[in-house]
C-alpha positions in Angstrom: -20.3 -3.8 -18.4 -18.6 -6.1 -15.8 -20.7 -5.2 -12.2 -17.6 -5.9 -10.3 -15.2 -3.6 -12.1 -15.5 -0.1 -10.0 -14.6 3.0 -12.6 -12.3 5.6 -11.0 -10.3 8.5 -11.7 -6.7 8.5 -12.1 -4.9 11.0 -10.1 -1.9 12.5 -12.4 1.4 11.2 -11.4 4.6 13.9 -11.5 7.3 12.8 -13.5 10.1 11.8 -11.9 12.2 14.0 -13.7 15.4 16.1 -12.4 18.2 14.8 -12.2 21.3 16.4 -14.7 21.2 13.4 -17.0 17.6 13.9 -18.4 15.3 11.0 -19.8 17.6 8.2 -17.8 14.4 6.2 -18.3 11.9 4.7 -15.6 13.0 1.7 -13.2 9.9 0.4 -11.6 9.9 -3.3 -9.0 7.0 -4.8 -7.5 7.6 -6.3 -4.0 4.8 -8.5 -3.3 5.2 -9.0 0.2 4.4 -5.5 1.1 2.4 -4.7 -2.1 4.1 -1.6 -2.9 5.5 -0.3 -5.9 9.0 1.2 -6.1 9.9 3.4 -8.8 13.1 5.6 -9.7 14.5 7.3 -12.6 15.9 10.9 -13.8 15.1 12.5 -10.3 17.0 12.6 -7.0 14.2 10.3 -5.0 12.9 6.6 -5.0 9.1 7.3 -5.2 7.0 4.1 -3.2 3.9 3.2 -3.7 1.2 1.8 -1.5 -0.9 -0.5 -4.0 -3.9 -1.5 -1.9 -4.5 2.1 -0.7 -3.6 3.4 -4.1 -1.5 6.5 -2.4 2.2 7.8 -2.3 4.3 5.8 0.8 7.3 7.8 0.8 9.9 8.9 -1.5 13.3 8.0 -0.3 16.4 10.4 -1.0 18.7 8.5 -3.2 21.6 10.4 -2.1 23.6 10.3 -5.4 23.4 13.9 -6.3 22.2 14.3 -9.8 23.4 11.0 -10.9 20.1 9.5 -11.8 18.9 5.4 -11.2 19.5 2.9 -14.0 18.1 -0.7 -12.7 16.5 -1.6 -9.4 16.3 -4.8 -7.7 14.8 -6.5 -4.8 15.9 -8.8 -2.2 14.7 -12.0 -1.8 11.0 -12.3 -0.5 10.0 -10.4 2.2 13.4 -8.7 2.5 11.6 -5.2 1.4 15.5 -4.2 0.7 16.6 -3.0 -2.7 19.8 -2.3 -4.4 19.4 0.2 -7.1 22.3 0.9 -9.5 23.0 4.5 -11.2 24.4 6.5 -13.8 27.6 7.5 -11.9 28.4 3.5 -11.6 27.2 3.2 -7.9 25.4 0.8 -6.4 23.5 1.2 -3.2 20.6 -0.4 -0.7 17.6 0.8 0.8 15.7 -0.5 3.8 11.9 0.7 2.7 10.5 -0.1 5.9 12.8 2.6 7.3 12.4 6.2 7.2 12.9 8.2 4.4 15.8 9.8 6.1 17.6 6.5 7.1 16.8 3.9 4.9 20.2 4.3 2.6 21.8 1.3 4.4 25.2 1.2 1.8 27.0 2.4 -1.1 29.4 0.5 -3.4 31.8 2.5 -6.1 32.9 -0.5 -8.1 32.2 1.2 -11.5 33.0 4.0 -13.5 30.3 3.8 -15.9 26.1 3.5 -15.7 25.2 0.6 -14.1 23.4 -1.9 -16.9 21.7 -4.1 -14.3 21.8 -5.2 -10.6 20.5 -8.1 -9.4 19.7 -8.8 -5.3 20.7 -12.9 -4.4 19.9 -13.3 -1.5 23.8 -12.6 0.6 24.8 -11.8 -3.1 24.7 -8.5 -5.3 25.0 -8.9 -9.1 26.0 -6.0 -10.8 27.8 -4.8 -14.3 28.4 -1.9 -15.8 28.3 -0.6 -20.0 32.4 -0.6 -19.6 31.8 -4.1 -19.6 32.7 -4.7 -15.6 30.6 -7.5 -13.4 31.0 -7.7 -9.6 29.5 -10.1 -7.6 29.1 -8.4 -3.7 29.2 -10.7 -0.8 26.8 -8.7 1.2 27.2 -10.8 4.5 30.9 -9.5 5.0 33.4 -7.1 3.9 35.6 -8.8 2.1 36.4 -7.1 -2.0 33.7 -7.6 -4.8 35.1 -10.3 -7.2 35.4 -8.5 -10.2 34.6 -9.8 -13.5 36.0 -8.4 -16.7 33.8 -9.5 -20.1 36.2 -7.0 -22.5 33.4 -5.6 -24.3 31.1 -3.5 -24.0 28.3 -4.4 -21.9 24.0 -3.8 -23.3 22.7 -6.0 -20.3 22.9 -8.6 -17.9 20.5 -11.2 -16.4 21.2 -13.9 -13.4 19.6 -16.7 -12.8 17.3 -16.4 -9.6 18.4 -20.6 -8.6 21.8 -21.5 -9.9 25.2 -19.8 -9.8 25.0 -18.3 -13.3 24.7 -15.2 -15.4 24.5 -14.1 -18.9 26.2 -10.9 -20.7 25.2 -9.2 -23.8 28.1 -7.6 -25.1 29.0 -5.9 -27.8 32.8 -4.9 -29.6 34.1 -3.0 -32.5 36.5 -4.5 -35.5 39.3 -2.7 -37.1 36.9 -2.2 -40.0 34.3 -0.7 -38.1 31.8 -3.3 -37.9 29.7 -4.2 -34.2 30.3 -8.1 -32.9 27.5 -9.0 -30.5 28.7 -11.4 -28.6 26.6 -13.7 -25.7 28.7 -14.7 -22.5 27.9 -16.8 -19.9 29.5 -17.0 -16.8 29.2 -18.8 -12.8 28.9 -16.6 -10.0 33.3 -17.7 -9.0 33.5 -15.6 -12.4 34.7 -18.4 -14.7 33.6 -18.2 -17.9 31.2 -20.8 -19.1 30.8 -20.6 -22.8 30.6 -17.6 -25.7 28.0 -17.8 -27.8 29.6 -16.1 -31.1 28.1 -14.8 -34.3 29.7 -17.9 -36.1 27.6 -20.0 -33.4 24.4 -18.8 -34.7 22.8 -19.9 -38.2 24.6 -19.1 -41.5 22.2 -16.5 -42.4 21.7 -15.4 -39.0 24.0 -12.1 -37.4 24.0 -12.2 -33.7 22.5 -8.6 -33.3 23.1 -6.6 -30.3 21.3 -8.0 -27.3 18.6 -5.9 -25.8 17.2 -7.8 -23.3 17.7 -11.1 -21.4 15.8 -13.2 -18.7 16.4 -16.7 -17.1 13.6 -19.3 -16.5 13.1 -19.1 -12.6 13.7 -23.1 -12.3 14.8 -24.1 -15.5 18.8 -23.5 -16.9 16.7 -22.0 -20.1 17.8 -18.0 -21.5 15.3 -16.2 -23.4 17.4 -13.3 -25.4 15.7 -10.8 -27.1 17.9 -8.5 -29.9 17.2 -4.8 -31.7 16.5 -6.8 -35.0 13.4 -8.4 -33.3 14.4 -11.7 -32.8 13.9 -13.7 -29.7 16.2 -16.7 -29.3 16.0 -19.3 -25.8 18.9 -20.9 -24.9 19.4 -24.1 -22.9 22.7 -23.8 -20.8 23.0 -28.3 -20.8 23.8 -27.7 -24.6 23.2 -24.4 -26.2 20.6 -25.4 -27.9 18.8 -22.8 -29.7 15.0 -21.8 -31.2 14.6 -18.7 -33.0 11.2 -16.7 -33.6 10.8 -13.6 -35.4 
Protein backbone atom coordinates (compact mmCIF):
# COMPACT_ATOMS: atom_id res chain seq x y z
CA UNK A 1 0.00 0.00 0.00
CA UNK A 2 1.13 3.67 -0.59
CA UNK A 3 2.76 4.79 3.17
CA UNK A 4 1.62 8.22 2.62
CA UNK A 5 -2.07 7.67 1.94
CA UNK A 6 -3.71 7.86 5.64
CA UNK A 7 -7.17 5.48 5.58
CA UNK A 8 -10.12 7.21 7.26
CA UNK A 9 -13.68 7.03 7.81
CA UNK A 10 -16.20 8.92 6.02
CA UNK A 11 -18.61 10.65 8.06
CA UNK A 12 -22.23 10.28 6.26
CA UNK A 13 -23.28 13.43 4.66
CA UNK A 14 -27.40 14.46 4.95
CA UNK A 15 -28.99 14.97 1.82
CA UNK A 16 -29.71 18.14 0.95
CA UNK A 17 -33.08 17.35 0.33
CA UNK A 18 -36.41 19.54 1.16
CA UNK A 19 -37.32 21.93 -0.76
CA UNK A 20 -41.11 21.34 -2.68
CA UNK A 21 -39.52 20.59 -5.96
CA UNK A 22 -37.83 17.21 -5.00
CA UNK A 23 -34.59 15.77 -6.78
CA UNK A 24 -33.73 19.49 -8.32
CA UNK A 25 -30.31 17.87 -8.53
CA UNK A 26 -26.83 18.79 -6.70
CA UNK A 27 -24.94 22.19 -7.54
CA UNK A 28 -21.55 21.92 -6.04
CA UNK A 29 -18.32 24.97 -6.78
CA UNK A 30 -14.96 24.79 -5.45
CA UNK A 31 -13.44 28.14 -4.47
CA UNK A 32 -9.81 27.70 -4.29
CA UNK A 33 -8.85 30.66 -2.46
CA UNK A 34 -10.56 29.72 0.60
CA UNK A 35 -10.53 25.92 -0.03
CA UNK A 36 -14.09 25.36 0.72
CA UNK A 37 -16.64 23.62 -0.91
CA UNK A 38 -20.09 25.06 -1.65
CA UNK A 39 -22.97 22.98 -2.31
CA UNK A 40 -26.83 23.53 -2.82
CA UNK A 41 -29.74 21.70 -4.23
CA UNK A 42 -33.41 20.56 -3.31
CA UNK A 43 -33.11 22.12 0.29
CA UNK A 44 -33.66 25.63 1.65
CA UNK A 45 -29.66 26.12 2.69
CA UNK A 46 -26.22 26.56 0.85
CA UNK A 47 -24.24 23.87 2.83
CA UNK A 48 -20.09 25.14 2.94
CA UNK A 49 -17.50 23.12 3.41
CA UNK A 50 -14.18 23.53 5.04
CA UNK A 51 -11.82 21.19 2.87
CA UNK A 52 -8.49 21.24 4.86
CA UNK A 53 -10.38 20.61 8.21
CA UNK A 54 -12.77 18.22 6.47
CA UNK A 55 -15.83 19.78 8.63
CA UNK A 56 -19.17 21.67 7.95
CA UNK A 57 -18.49 25.81 7.72
CA UNK A 58 -21.84 26.99 7.71
CA UNK A 59 -24.98 26.52 5.87
CA UNK A 60 -26.32 29.72 4.56
CA UNK A 61 -30.28 30.32 4.32
CA UNK A 62 -30.95 30.76 0.73
CA UNK A 63 -34.01 32.71 1.33
CA UNK A 64 -36.06 31.49 -1.62
CA UNK A 65 -38.67 29.59 0.16
CA UNK A 66 -39.03 26.23 -1.27
CA UNK A 67 -37.80 27.16 -4.58
CA UNK A 68 -34.78 25.03 -4.70
CA UNK A 69 -30.96 26.00 -6.37
CA UNK A 70 -30.26 25.17 -10.08
CA UNK A 71 -26.56 26.43 -10.91
CA UNK A 72 -24.02 28.08 -8.73
CA UNK A 73 -21.18 30.24 -9.60
CA UNK A 74 -18.33 32.04 -8.20
CA UNK A 75 -16.71 35.33 -8.47
CA UNK A 76 -13.60 35.90 -9.73
CA UNK A 77 -10.61 34.72 -7.57
CA UNK A 78 -10.59 35.46 -4.22
CA UNK A 79 -13.95 37.21 -4.37
CA UNK A 80 -15.49 34.21 -2.05
CA UNK A 81 -18.99 35.71 -3.47
CA UNK A 82 -21.42 33.50 -5.44
CA UNK A 83 -24.47 34.00 -7.39
CA UNK A 84 -26.64 30.92 -7.35
CA UNK A 85 -29.72 30.72 -9.71
CA UNK A 86 -33.08 28.84 -8.78
CA UNK A 87 -36.05 27.09 -9.72
CA UNK A 88 -38.45 30.04 -9.28
CA UNK A 89 -36.09 32.04 -11.96
CA UNK A 90 -34.20 34.17 -9.35
CA UNK A 91 -30.93 34.92 -9.16
CA UNK A 92 -29.15 35.93 -6.01
CA UNK A 93 -25.45 36.62 -4.19
CA UNK A 94 -23.87 35.45 -1.24
CA UNK A 95 -20.96 36.87 0.72
CA UNK A 96 -19.54 33.43 2.39
CA UNK A 97 -17.20 35.21 4.54
CA UNK A 98 -20.28 36.73 6.20
CA UNK A 99 -22.51 35.27 8.60
CA UNK A 100 -25.03 32.84 7.87
CA UNK A 101 -27.67 35.36 8.71
CA UNK A 102 -26.26 38.24 6.47
CA UNK A 103 -24.47 36.93 3.73
CA UNK A 104 -27.65 37.21 1.08
CA UNK A 105 -26.12 40.48 -0.38
CA UNK A 106 -29.01 40.69 -3.61
CA UNK A 107 -31.81 39.25 -5.43
CA UNK A 108 -32.64 39.65 -9.17
CA UNK A 109 -36.30 38.51 -10.63
CA UNK A 110 -35.45 38.69 -14.29
CA UNK A 111 -36.97 35.19 -15.07
CA UNK A 112 -39.98 33.29 -14.87
CA UNK A 113 -38.65 30.03 -15.39
CA UNK A 114 -35.59 27.70 -13.68
CA UNK A 115 -32.54 29.23 -14.03
CA UNK A 116 -30.25 26.90 -16.67
CA UNK A 117 -26.95 28.48 -15.65
CA UNK A 118 -25.34 31.60 -14.14
CA UNK A 119 -22.20 32.62 -14.62
CA UNK A 120 -20.11 35.36 -12.16
CA UNK A 121 -17.66 37.91 -14.58
CA UNK A 122 -16.17 39.74 -12.64
CA UNK A 123 -18.72 43.40 -12.56
CA UNK A 124 -20.85 40.95 -14.86
CA UNK A 125 -23.65 38.33 -14.10
CA UNK A 126 -24.56 35.82 -16.90
CA UNK A 127 -27.64 34.27 -16.56
CA UNK A 128 -30.52 32.41 -18.72
CA UNK A 129 -33.31 30.73 -18.13
CA UNK A 130 -35.24 27.19 -19.87
CA UNK A 131 -37.90 29.97 -21.41
CA UNK A 132 -35.09 30.76 -23.42
CA UNK A 133 -34.22 34.38 -21.68
CA UNK A 134 -30.38 35.61 -21.14
CA UNK A 135 -29.50 38.75 -19.04
CA UNK A 136 -26.30 39.95 -18.63
CA UNK A 137 -26.24 42.06 -14.88
CA UNK A 138 -24.02 44.98 -14.49
CA UNK A 139 -23.26 44.33 -10.98
CA UNK A 140 -21.25 47.69 -10.39
CA UNK A 141 -24.53 49.81 -10.82
CA UNK A 142 -28.16 49.75 -11.07
CA UNK A 143 -28.87 50.34 -14.25
CA UNK A 144 -31.66 47.29 -16.17
CA UNK A 145 -30.24 43.76 -17.07
CA UNK A 146 -29.87 43.77 -20.92
CA UNK A 147 -32.04 41.21 -21.79
CA UNK A 148 -31.43 38.66 -24.38
CA UNK A 149 -34.14 36.82 -26.13
CA UNK A 150 -32.76 33.33 -28.07
CA UNK A 151 -36.70 32.18 -29.05
CA UNK A 152 -36.18 28.73 -28.06
CA UNK A 153 -36.06 26.92 -25.53
CA UNK A 154 -33.06 27.00 -23.52
CA UNK A 155 -30.95 23.21 -22.29
CA UNK A 156 -27.74 25.32 -21.17
CA UNK A 157 -25.57 28.04 -21.37
CA UNK A 158 -21.71 28.46 -21.08
CA UNK A 159 -19.54 31.95 -21.12
CA UNK A 160 -16.39 32.36 -21.89
CA UNK A 161 -14.28 33.22 -18.63
CA UNK A 162 -11.83 35.96 -21.16
CA UNK A 163 -13.74 37.32 -24.04
CA UNK A 164 -17.21 38.88 -24.33
CA UNK A 165 -19.06 35.74 -25.60
CA UNK A 166 -21.46 33.03 -24.77
CA UNK A 167 -22.99 30.03 -26.24
CA UNK A 168 -26.85 28.67 -26.04
CA UNK A 169 -28.13 25.31 -26.55
CA UNK A 170 -31.55 25.59 -27.57
CA UNK A 171 -34.01 23.62 -28.60
CA UNK A 172 -37.64 24.26 -30.75
CA UNK A 173 -40.54 22.35 -31.92
CA UNK A 174 -41.85 22.14 -35.82
CA UNK A 175 -45.44 22.09 -36.88
CA UNK A 176 -44.86 18.36 -37.41
CA UNK A 177 -43.76 17.63 -34.10
CA UNK A 178 -40.17 17.13 -34.61
CA UNK A 179 -37.24 18.87 -31.89
CA UNK A 180 -34.57 21.36 -33.76
CA UNK A 181 -31.46 21.71 -31.62
CA UNK A 182 -30.09 24.61 -32.50
CA UNK A 183 -26.36 26.20 -31.25
CA UNK A 184 -26.28 30.15 -30.71
CA UNK A 185 -23.66 32.21 -30.06
CA UNK A 186 -23.80 35.55 -28.88
CA UNK A 187 -21.28 38.83 -27.36
CA UNK A 188 -22.00 39.96 -24.09
CA UNK A 189 -23.87 43.67 -26.05
CA UNK A 190 -26.29 40.68 -26.92
CA UNK A 191 -25.78 40.64 -30.66
CA UNK A 192 -25.97 37.55 -32.14
CA UNK A 193 -22.84 36.11 -33.50
CA UNK A 194 -23.67 33.05 -35.55
CA UNK A 195 -26.33 29.85 -35.40
CA UNK A 196 -24.96 26.77 -35.77
CA UNK A 197 -28.03 24.82 -37.48
CA UNK A 198 -28.75 21.24 -38.03
CA UNK A 199 -28.07 21.83 -41.86
CA UNK A 200 -24.59 23.21 -40.58
CA UNK A 201 -23.60 19.86 -39.24
CA UNK A 202 -22.62 16.75 -41.50
CA UNK A 203 -25.23 15.22 -43.81
CA UNK A 204 -25.60 12.24 -41.75
CA UNK A 205 -25.18 14.06 -38.64
CA UNK A 206 -28.64 15.62 -36.53
CA UNK A 207 -27.67 18.29 -34.17
CA UNK A 208 -29.10 16.59 -31.03
CA UNK A 209 -30.13 18.44 -28.12
CA UNK A 210 -27.21 19.94 -26.27
CA UNK A 211 -26.48 18.78 -22.80
CA UNK A 212 -23.58 20.44 -21.87
CA UNK A 213 -21.15 23.17 -22.99
CA UNK A 214 -17.76 24.63 -21.74
CA UNK A 215 -15.30 27.27 -23.28
CA UNK A 216 -11.49 26.82 -23.33
CA UNK A 217 -10.30 29.34 -20.54
CA UNK A 218 -7.78 31.19 -23.12
CA UNK A 219 -8.68 29.89 -26.28
CA UNK A 220 -12.09 31.04 -28.56
CA UNK A 221 -12.50 26.92 -28.72
CA UNK A 222 -16.43 25.36 -27.48
CA UNK A 223 -16.45 21.85 -26.49
CA UNK A 224 -20.39 20.76 -26.80
CA UNK A 225 -21.39 17.68 -25.56
CA UNK A 226 -25.20 16.21 -26.87
CA UNK A 227 -27.75 13.25 -25.30
CA UNK A 228 -26.76 11.16 -28.36
CA UNK A 229 -23.17 10.94 -26.98
CA UNK A 230 -21.38 13.03 -29.19
CA UNK A 231 -18.89 15.61 -28.26
CA UNK A 232 -18.23 18.21 -30.93
CA UNK A 233 -15.38 21.54 -30.30
CA UNK A 234 -15.98 24.47 -31.99
CA UNK A 235 -13.59 27.25 -33.00
CA UNK A 236 -15.43 30.61 -32.88
CA UNK A 237 -12.55 32.29 -35.92
CA UNK A 238 -14.38 29.75 -38.28
CA UNK A 239 -16.70 27.23 -36.90
CA UNK A 240 -14.71 24.67 -37.47
CA UNK A 241 -15.78 21.52 -36.27
CA UNK A 242 -14.29 17.77 -34.94
CA UNK A 243 -16.63 15.18 -33.91
CA UNK A 244 -15.89 12.11 -31.53
CA UNK A 245 -18.28 9.48 -30.51
Amino acid sequence: SDPGFVNKSVNTVSPLSSASNPRTGLSVVWDQSSQKILAGGDARHIRVWDAAAELKAMDIPTGAGPSAVSCMSLGHHGSQVVAVGFTDGSVRTYDTRLSPSDAKVKTWREHSQRVVNVTMKYNQIICGSESGEVRVIDTKTSSAPLAVSTGHNLTTLAVHPNSDIFACGTTSRHSNGSTVSNLMVYNTNGVLLNTIKPQDWLMTHRLSPVTCMTFHKHNVLLGVGCIDLNVSVYSMSDFTMTTKR
